[in-house]
C-alpha atoms as an extended CHARMM CRD file, in Angstrom:
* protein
*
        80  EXT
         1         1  UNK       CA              4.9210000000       12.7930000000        2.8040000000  PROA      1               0.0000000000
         2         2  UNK       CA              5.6680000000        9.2400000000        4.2640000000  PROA      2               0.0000000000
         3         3  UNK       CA              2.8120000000        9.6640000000        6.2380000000  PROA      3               0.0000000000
         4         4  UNK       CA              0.4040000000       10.0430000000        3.7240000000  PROA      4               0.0000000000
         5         5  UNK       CA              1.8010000000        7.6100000000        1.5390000000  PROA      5               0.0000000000
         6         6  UNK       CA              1.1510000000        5.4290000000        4.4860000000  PROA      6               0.0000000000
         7         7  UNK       CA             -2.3120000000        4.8830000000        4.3950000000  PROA      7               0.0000000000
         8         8  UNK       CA             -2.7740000000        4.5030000000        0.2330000000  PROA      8               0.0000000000
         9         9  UNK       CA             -2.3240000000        0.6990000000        0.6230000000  PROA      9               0.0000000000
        10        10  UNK       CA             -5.0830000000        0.8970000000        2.9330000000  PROA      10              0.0000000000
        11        11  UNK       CA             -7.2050000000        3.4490000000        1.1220000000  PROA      11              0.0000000000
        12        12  UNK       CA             -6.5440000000        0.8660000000       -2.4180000000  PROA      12              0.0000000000
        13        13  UNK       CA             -7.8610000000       -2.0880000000       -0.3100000000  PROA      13              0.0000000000
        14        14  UNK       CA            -11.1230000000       -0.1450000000        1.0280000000  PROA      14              0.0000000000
        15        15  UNK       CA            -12.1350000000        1.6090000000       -2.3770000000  PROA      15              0.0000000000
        16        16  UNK       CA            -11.7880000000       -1.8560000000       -3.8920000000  PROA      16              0.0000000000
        17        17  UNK       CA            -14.0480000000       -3.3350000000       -1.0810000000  PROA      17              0.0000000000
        18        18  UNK       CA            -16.1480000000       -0.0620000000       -1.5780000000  PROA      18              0.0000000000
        19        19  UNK       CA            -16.8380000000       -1.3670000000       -5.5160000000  PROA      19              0.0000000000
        20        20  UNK       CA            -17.7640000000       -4.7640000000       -4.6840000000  PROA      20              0.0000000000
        21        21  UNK       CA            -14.4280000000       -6.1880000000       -5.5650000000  PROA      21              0.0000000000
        22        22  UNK       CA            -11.9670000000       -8.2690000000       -3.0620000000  PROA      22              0.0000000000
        23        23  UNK       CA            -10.4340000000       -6.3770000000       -0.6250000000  PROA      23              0.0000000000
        24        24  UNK       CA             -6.4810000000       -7.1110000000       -0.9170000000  PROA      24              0.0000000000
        25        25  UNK       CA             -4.1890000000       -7.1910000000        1.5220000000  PROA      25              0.0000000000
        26        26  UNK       CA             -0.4910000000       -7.9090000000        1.6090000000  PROA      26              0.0000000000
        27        27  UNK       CA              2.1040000000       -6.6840000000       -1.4560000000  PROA      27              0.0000000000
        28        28  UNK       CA              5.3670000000       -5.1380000000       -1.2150000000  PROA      28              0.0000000000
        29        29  UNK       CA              4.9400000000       -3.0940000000        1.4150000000  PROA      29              0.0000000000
        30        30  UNK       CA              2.3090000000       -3.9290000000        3.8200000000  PROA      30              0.0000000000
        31        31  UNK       CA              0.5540000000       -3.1280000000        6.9600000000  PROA      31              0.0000000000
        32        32  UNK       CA              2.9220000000       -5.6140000000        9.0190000000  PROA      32              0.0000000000
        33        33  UNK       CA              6.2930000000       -3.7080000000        7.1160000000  PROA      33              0.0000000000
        34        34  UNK       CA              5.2490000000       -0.1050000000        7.3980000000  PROA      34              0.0000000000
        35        35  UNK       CA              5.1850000000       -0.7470000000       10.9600000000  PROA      35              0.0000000000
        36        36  UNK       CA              8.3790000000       -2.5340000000       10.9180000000  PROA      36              0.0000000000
        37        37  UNK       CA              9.1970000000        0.1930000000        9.4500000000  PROA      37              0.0000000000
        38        38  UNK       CA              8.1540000000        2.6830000000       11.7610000000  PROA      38              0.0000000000
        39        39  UNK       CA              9.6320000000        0.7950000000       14.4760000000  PROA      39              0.0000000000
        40        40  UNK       CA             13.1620000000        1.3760000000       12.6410000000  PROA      40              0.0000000000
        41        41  UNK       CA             12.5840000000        4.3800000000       12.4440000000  PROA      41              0.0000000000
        42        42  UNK       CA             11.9220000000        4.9580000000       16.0810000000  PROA      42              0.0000000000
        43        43  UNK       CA             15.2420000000        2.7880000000       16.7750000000  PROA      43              0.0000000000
        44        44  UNK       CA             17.2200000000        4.0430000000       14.4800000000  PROA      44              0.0000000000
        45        45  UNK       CA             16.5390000000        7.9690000000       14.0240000000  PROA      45              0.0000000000
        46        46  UNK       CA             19.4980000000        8.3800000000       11.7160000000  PROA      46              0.0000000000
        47        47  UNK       CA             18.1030000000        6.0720000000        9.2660000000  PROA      47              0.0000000000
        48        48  UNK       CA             15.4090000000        7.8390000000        9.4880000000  PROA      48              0.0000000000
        49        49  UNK       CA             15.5120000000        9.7760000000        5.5540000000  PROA      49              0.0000000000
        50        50  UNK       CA             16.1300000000        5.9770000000        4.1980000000  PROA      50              0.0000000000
        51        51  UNK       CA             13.2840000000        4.5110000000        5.7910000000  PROA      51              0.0000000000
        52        52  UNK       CA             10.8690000000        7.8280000000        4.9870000000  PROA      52              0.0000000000
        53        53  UNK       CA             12.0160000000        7.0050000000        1.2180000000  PROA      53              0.0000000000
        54        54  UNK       CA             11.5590000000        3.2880000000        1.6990000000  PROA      54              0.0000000000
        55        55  UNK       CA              8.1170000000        4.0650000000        3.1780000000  PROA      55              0.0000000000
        56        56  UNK       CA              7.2520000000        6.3910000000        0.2270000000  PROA      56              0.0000000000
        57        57  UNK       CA              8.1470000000        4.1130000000       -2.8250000000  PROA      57              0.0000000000
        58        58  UNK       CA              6.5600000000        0.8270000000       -1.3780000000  PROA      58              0.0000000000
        59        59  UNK       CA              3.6870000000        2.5900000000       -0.3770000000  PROA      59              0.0000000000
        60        60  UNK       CA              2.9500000000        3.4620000000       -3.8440000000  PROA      60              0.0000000000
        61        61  UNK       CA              3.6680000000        0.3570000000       -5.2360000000  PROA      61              0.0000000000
        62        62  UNK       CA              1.8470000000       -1.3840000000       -2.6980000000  PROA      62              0.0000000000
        63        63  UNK       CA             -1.0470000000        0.7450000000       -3.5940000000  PROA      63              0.0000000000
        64        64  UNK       CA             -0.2950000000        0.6220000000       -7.6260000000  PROA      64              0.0000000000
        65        65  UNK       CA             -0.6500000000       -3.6030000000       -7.5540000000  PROA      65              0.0000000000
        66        66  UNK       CA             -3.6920000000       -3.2470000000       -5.6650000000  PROA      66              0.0000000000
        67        67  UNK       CA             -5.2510000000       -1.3470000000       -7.7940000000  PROA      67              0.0000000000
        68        68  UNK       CA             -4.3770000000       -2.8470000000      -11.1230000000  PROA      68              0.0000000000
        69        69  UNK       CA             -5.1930000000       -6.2680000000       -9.1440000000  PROA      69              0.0000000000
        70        70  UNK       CA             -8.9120000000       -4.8810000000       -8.6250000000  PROA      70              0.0000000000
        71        71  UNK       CA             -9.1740000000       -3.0750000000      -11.8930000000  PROA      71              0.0000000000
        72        72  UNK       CA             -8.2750000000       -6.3560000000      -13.5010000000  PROA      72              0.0000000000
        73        73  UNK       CA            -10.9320000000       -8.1940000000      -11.0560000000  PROA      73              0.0000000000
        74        74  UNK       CA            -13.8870000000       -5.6780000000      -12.0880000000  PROA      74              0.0000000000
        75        75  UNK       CA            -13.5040000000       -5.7690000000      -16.1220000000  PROA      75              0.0000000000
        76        76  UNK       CA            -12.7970000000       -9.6150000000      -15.9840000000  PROA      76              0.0000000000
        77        77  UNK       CA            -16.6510000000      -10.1930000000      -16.1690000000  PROA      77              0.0000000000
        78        78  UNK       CA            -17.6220000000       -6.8260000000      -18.4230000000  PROA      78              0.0000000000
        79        79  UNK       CA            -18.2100000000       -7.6390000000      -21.8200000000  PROA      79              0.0000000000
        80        80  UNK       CA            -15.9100000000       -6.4520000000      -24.3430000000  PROA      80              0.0000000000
């Protein structure tokens, strides 16, 4: 499950470049801290439930600002 919630930050970021909107990068939980994360996880195996649920939950949110952020982005110029 961490695993696929992995790659919806990235998956946000491309169907936003994919409508013609900016393609974000950054939030909560990033590229650069789902691999620190997955370096933890690697050093510290034990940790390893924490990190999965860490890795879950950030991943979504990540996701969930960068798609409100392009949502807001593409009906900014649409007429009411």
């Amino acid at each position: 499950m961490a695993a696929a919630a992995a790659t919806l930050p990235t998956f946000a970021a491309l169907a936003a470049a994919g409508t013609g909107a900016t393609r974000r990068n950054g939030g909560p939980v990033g590229k650069t801290e789902r691999c620190l994360l997955a370096v933890l996880a690697t050093a510290w195996p034990s940790a390893l439930p924490v990190i999965c649920l860490v890795v879950v939950a950030g991943s979504l949110l990540t996701a969930g600002r960068r798609l409100v952020a392009t949502h807001r982005e593409l009906t900014a110029g649409a007429p009411a």
